[in-house]
N, C-alpha and C positions, 0 to 999 in steps of 0.2 A: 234263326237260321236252322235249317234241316241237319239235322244227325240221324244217322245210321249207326244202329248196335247189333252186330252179330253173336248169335250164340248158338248153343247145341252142340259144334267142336267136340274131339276125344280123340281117344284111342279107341281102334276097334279091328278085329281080325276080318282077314280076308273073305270075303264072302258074307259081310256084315252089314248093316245097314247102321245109317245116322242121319236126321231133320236138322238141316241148318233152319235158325228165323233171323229174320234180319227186320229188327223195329224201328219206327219212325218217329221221331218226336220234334217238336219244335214249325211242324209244318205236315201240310198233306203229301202223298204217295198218289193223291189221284188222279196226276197230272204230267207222272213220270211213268217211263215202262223202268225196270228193273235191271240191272245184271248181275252174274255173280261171277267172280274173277278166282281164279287163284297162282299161287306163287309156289313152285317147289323148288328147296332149297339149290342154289346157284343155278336157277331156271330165272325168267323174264316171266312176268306175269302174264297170264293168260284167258281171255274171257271162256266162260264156260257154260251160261246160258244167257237167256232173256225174255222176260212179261213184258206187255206190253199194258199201256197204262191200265187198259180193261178186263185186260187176263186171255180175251181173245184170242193172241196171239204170242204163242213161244217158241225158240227156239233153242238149237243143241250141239254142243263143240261134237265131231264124231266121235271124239273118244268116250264122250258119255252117252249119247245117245242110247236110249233105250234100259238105263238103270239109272237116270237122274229125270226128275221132274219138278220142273220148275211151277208154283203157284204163288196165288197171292189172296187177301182177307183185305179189302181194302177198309172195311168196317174198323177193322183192328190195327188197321195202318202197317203191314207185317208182311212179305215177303219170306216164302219156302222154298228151300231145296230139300225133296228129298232123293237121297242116294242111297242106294241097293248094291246088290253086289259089288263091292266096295274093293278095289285090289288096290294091291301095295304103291303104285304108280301115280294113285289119285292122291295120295299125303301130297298136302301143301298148305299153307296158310289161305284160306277161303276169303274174299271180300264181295259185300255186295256194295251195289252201287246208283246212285239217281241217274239216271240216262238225261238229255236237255230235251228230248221229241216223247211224244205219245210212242211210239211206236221203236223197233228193234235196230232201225235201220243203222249199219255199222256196228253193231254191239259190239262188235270185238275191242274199236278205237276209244283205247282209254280217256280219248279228250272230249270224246261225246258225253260224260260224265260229268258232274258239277258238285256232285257231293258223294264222298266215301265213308264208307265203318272202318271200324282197327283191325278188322281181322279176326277169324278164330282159327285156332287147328286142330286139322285132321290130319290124322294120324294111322293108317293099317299097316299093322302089324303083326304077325304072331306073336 
């Protein structure tokens, strides 16, 4: 069965940057597009991008858009976020996730999903 492990998480001040990886074991990633979700605390989770299985194609919640980028290594079976100017808003518990289609469509609908990681956090702060 596919598992999902995120890492890279921290604490990081305002205007910081941090690479989530979210790795695959137990199965391939070459058959899923990606998401990555997160949760801030007494918030509802939230999808927050999406790869598609071939990397082709991604996409961006607006509130990231334009300081997160979503990639992926399918060689290495790994899934990237990286985030950039990083403001205090964006702290949440991050999750990625196996989407069931090649491609983004719905990303945001958490039951398009079939397989999730535990989560990392993040954290900005001063």
């Amino acid at each position: 069965q596919l598992q999902l492990v995120e890492s890279g998480g921290g604490l990081v001040q305002p205007g910081g940057s941090l690479r989530l990886s979210c790795a695959a074991s137990g199965g391939t990633l070459d058959y899923s597009a990606i998401g990555w979700f997160r949760q801030a605390p007494g918030k509802e989770r939230e999808g927050v991008s999406c790869i598609s299985n071939s990397g082709g194609s991604t996409v961006y919640a607006d509130s990231v858009k334009g300081r997160f980028t979503i990639s992926r290594d399918n060689a290495k079976n790994t899934v990237y976020l990286q985030m950039n100017s990083l403001k205090p808003e964006d702290t949440a518990v991050y999750y990625c996730a196996a989407h069931r289609l090649l491609g983004c469509a719905g990303y945001r609908w958490e039951y398009q999903y079939d397989y999730w990681g535990q989560g990392t956090q993040v954290t900005v702060s001063s």
